[in-house]
C-alpha positions in Angstrom: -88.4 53.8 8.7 -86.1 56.7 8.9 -85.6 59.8 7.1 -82.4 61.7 5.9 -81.7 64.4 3.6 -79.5 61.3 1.4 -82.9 59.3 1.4 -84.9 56.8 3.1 -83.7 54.0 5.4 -85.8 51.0 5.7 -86.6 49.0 8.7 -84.9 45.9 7.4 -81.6 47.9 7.0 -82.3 49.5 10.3 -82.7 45.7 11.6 -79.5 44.3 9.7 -77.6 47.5 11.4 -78.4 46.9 15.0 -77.4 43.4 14.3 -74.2 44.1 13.1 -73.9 47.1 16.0 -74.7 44.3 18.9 -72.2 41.6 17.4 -69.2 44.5 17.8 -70.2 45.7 21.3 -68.2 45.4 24.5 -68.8 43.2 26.9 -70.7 45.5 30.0 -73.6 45.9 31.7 -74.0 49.6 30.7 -73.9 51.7 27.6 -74.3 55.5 28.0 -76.0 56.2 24.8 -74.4 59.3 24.3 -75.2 59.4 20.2 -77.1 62.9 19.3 -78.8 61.5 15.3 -82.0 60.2 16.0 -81.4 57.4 14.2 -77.7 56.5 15.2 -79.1 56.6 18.7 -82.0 54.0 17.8 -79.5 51.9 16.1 -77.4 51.8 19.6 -80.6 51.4 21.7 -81.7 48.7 20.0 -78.5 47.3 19.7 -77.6 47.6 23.5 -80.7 45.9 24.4 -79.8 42.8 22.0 -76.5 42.0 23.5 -78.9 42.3 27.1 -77.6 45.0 27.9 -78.9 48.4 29.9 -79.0 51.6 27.9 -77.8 55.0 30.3 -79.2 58.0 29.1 -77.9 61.4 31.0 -80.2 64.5 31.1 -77.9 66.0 29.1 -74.4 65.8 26.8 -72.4 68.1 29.2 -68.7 67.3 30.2 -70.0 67.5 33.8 -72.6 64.8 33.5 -70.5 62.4 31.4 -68.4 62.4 34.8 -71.3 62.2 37.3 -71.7 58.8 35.4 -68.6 57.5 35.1 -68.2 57.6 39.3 -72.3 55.9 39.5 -71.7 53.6 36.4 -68.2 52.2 36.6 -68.3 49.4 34.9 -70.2 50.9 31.8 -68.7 52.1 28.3 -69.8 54.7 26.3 -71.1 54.8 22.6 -71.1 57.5 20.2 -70.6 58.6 16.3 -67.5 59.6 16.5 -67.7 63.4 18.1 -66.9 62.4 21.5 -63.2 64.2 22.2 -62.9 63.2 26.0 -64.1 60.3 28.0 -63.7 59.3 32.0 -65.0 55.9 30.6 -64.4 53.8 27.4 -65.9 54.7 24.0 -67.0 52.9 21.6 -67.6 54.3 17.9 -70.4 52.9 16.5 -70.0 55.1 12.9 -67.6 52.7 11.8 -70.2 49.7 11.7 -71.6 48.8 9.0 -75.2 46.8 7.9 -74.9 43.4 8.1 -77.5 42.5 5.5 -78.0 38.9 6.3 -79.8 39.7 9.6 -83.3 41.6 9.6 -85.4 39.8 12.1 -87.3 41.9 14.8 -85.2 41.0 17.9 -88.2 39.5 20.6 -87.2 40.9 24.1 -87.8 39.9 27.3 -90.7 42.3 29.1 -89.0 42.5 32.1 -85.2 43.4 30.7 -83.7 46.2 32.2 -83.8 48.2 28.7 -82.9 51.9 30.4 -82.1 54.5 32.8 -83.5 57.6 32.1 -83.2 60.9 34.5 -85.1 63.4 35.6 -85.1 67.3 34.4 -83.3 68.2 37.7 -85.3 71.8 37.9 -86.1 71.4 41.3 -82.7 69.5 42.4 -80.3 67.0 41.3 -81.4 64.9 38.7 -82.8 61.5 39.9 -82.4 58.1 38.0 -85.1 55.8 36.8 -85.4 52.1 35.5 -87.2 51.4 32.5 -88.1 47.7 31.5 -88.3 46.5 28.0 -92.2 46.3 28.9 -92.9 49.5 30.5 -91.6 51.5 27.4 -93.0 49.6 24.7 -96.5 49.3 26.5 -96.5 52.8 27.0 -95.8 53.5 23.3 -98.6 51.6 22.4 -101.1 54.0 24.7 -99.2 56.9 23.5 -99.3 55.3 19.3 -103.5 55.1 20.2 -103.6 58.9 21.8 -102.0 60.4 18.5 -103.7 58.4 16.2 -107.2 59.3 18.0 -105.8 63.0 19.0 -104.6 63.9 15.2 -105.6 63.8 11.6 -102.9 61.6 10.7 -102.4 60.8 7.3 -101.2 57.8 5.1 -97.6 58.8 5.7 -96.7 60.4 8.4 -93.2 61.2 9.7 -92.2 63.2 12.2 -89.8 65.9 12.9 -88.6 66.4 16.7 -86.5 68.7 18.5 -86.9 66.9 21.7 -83.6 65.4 22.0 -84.2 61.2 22.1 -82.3 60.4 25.7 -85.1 62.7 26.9 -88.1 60.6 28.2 -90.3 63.3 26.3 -88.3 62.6 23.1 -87.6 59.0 23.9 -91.2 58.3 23.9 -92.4 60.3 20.8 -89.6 60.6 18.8 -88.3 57.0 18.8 -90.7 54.3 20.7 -93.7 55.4 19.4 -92.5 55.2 15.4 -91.2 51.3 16.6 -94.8 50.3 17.4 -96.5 52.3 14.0 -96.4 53.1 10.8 -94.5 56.6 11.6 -91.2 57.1 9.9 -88.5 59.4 11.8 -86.4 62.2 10.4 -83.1 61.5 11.4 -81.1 64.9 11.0 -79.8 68.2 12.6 -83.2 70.2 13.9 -80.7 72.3 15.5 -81.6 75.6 14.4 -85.2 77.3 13.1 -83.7 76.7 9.4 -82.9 73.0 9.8 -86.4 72.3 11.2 -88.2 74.2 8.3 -85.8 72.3 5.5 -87.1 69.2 7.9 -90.8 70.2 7.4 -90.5 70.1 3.7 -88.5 66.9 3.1 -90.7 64.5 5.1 -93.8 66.0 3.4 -97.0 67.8 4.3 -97.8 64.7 6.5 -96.1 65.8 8.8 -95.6 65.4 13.3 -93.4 67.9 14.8 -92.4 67.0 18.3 -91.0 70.4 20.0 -91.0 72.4 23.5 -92.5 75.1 24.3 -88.7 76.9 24.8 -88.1 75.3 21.1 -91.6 76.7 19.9 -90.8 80.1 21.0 -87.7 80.3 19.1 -88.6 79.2 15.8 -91.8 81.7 16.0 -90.0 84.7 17.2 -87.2 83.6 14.0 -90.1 85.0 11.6 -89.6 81.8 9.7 -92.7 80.6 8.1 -94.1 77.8 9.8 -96.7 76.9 7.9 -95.5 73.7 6.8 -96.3 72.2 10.3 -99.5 69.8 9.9 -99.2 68.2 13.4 -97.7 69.5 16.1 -97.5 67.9 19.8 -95.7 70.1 22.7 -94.5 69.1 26.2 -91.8 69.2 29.3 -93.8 72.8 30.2 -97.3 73.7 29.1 -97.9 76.3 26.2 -98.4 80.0 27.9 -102.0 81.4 26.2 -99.8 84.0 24.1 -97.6 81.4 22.5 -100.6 78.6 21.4 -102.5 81.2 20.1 -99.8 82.5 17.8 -98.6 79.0 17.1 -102.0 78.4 16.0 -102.6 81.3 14.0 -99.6 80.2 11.8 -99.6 76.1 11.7 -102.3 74.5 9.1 -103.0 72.0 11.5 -103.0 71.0 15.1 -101.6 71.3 18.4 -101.6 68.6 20.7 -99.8 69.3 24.5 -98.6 66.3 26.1 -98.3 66.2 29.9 -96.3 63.6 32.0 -93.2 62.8 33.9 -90.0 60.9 33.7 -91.2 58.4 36.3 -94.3 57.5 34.6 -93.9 58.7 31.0 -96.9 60.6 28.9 -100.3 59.9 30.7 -102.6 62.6 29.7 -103.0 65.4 26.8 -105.2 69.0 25.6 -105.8 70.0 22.4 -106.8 73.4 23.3 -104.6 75.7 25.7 -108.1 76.3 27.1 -109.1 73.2 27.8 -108.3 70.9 30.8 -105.7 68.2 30.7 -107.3 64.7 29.8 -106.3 61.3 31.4 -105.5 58.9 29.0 -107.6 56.6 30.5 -110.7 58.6 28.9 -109.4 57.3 25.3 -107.9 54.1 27.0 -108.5 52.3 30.2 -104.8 52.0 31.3 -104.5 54.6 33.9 -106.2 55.6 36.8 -105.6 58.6 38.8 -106.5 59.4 42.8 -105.7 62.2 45.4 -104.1 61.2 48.7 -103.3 63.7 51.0 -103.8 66.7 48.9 -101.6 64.5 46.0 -102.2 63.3 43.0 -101.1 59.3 42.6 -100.6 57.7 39.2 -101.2 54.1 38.4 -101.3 51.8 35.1 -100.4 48.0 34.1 -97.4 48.6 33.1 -95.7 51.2 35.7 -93.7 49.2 38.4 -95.6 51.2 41.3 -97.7 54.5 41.8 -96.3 57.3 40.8 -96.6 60.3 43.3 -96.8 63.7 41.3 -94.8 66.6 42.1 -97.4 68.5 40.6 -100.9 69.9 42.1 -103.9 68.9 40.2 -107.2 70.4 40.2 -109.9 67.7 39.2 -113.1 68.4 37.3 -116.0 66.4 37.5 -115.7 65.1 34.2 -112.2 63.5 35.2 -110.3 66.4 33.6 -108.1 68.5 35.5 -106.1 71.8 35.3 -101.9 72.2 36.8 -102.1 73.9 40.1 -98.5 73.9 40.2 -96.1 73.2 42.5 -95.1 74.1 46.1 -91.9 75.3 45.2 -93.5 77.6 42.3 -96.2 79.6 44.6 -93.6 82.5 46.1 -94.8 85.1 48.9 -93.6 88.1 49.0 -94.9 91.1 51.4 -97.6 89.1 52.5 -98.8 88.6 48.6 -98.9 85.2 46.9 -97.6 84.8 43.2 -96.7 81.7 41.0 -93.2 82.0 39.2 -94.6 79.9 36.3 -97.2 82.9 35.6 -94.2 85.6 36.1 -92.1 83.5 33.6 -95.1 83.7 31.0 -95.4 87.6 31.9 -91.3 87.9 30.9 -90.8 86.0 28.2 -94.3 87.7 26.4 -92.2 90.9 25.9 -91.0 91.4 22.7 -87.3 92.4 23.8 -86.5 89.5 25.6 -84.8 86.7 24.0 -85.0 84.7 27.1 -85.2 84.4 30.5 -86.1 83.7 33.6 -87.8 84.6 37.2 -86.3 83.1 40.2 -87.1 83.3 43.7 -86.1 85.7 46.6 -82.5 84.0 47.1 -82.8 84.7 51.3 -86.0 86.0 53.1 -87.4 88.7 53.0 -85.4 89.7 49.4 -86.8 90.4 46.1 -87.3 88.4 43.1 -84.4 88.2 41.1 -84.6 88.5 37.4 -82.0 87.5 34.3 -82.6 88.4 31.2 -81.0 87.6 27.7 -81.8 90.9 25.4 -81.1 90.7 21.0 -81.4 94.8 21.2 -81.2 97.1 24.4 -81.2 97.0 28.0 -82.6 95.8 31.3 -83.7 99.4 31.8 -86.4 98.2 29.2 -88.0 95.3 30.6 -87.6 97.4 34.1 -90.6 99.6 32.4 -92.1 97.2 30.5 -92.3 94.6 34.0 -94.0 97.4 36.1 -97.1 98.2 34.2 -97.4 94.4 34.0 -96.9 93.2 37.1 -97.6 93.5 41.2 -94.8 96.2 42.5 -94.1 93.6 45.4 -93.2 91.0 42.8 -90.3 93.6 41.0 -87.2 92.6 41.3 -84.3 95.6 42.6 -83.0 95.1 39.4 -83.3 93.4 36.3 -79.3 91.9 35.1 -78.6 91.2 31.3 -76.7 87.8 30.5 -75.4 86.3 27.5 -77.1 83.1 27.8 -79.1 80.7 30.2 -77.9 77.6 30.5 -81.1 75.8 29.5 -80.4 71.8 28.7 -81.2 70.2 25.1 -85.4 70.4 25.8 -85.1 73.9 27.3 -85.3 73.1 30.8 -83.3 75.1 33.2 -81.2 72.8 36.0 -81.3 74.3 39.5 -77.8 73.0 39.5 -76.6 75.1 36.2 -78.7 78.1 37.9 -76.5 77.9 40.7 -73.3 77.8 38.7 -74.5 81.1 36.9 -75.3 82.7 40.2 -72.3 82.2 41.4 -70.0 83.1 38.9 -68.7 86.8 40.0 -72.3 87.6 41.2 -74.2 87.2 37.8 -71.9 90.1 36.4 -73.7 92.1 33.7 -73.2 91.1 29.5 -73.4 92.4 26.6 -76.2 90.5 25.5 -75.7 89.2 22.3 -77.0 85.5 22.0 -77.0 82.6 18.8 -80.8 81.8 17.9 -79.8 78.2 18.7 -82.6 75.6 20.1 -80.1 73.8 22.1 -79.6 74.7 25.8 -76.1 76.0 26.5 -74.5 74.3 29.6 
């Protein structure tokens, strides 16, 4: 069931709408999914799957992307509600279909259908492309239905509220799949700013399941809103700095749940403490098993095609938990001193002046860190200060530079790729720093 502000929609109208949707489809291979309402995007999922068809879903809704596709895909269409202005590929409007009430059976779907293409975050290079079967998905929303079902307090009624965008795996998995395989409605509308999300909160109810990012999170608390309203909440793409949870729990009335995983292999374990270790699903289910090989962590379950290598480095326990090393490319040396850039990132975004922003590493050896910034009030000069009473001098960068915006994508991620393009342009020139309190990356 799905939620909008004009009222419920029920699964047999959802049903008799992807019906209707897959009758009026084009005849292709591929549909880039390119709808942004949780639920016209379902409708189109769903509906793309029941003409036997493959679902595209790009990283992100940028111009750039949408071309990337058209040169892999080139024999797929595009579908959208009707805000698409410009298109290397065909588009199909799917806001002009309506229900066809005479059709509400659950379509049954071969396991082994090709039912996606998802991509990768792309922070560490260009993004990477991944088949999903009709099986993998659903098996893995099952795993991921028992681990928030055992994690949570759910009520009689819950409905949850995401700003993980759906053609995210992240949001794929807990926004969409995981209401199709339980009794957990969606809401359906804009969650696009810290005043949608709270009007969201209240019209789905006090049972409610907010699916967010840490980059999302840290908005909406530093909004002064009051978030009080949130019951459940689950977090994931980046786990929760220390600072963040703590506050986040100090003004929820419920709990926090972080979700760790990958695009290749989907969710596969969860904390419901920042101070706790990461647990492997397979200690609430016996689905997943994890080894090291070669200093690596490798992933396996029934329903993943292969192992999954991890780009991240684990630390096991003995109790089958385990704590994020990180990653090669996030330990940086600098003088002869070691420092992870996920722990500087935590260090600049806990000051109270900076709206956002981000560490990156010396650009050529033997230079300094390199530091943007996006301020509300003030200058660099003050998170120069603030930095070096916080921070090893080695690790300072020359110079701190002020920017409008970082081009973070729809979960908060930041692309190397988009990085780059910032870099670039006239030398990261310095701007005047005013920003919209917008969840949304800007590409």
């Amino acid at each position: 069931m799905f939620l909008t502000e004009k009222g419920e929609i029920s699964t047999a109208d959802f049903l008799s709408h992807v019906a209707a949707l897959a009758e009026r489809l084009p005849d292709k291979p591929y549909a880039i999914n390119y709808c942004e309402n949780h639920y016209e995007f379902a409708v189109t999922f769903f509906a793309v799957l029941l003409r036997g068809q493959c679902n595209v879903l790009l990283p992100g809704h940028q111009a750039g992307l949408l071309k990337g596709a058209a040169r892999q895909f080139s024999d797929a269409y595009v579908v959208n509600a009707g805000s698409l202005n410009e298109s290397p590929l065909p588009v199909f409007d799917m806001s002009g279909v309506k229900r066809n009430s005479g059709n509400t059976l659950v379509p049954l779907l071969p396991a082994d259908q090709l039912a996606a293409i998802v991509y990768t975050s792309g922070t560490t290079g260009i993004s990477k492309s991944i088949e999903k079967t009709v099986g993998s998905l659903f098996y893995g929303a099952k795993i991921n239905s028992g681990v928030l079902h055992e994690s949570l307090s759910l009520g009689r009624n819950p409905a949850i509220v995401a700003t993980a965008p759906p053609w995210h795996m992240y949001g794929l998995e807990w926004s969409l799949l995981v209401s199709c395989v339980s009794d957990i409605a969606i809401f359906s509308g804009s969650t696009l700013f810290p005043g949608d999300v709270i009007a969201a909160l209240k019209l789905v109810g006090e049972d409610n399941c907010f699916v967010s990012t840490p980059h999302h999170l840290r908005a909406l608390y530093r909004s002064g809103m009051d978030i009080s309203l949130v019951r459940h909440l689950l977090s994931a793409t980046a786990p929760l700095n220390d600072s963040l949870a703590m506050d986040l729990l100090d003004s929820i009335r419920g709990d926090l749940l972080e979700i760790y995983g990958c695009s290749e292999a989907g969710s596969f374990a969860c904390r419901s403490s920042v101070a706790a270790e990461w647990q492997q699903y397979f200690r609430c289910f016996a689905e997943f098993t994890m080894i090291e090989e070669d200093g690596a962590a490798i992933l396996s379950a029934p329903h993943l095609a292969h192992p999954v290598k991890l780009a991240d480095e684990l630390c096991f326990s003995e109790n089958g938990g385990f704590s994020i090393v990180g990653r090669d490319s996030d330990l940086i040396k600098v003088a002869g001193k070691r420092a992870s850039l996920a722990d500087l990132n935590a260090t600049l975004l806990s000051l109270e002046s900076v709206v956002d922003g981000v560490v990156l590493p010396p650009q050529t050896e033997g230079g300094r860190l390199l530091i943007l910034v996006v301020l509300q009030d003030g200058d660099a000069a003050i998170v120069e200060k603030a930095l070096a009473g916080l921070i090893e001098q080695s690790f300072l960068p020359r110079r701190v530079r002020q920017v409008d915006a970082l081009p973070r994508d729809e979960t908060g991620k930041l692309k190397q790729v988009a990085l780059q393009a910032l870099l670039q342009a006239e030398a990261v020139p310095v701007k005047s720093g005013k920003t919209q309190d917008e969840f949304s990356g800007l590409a």
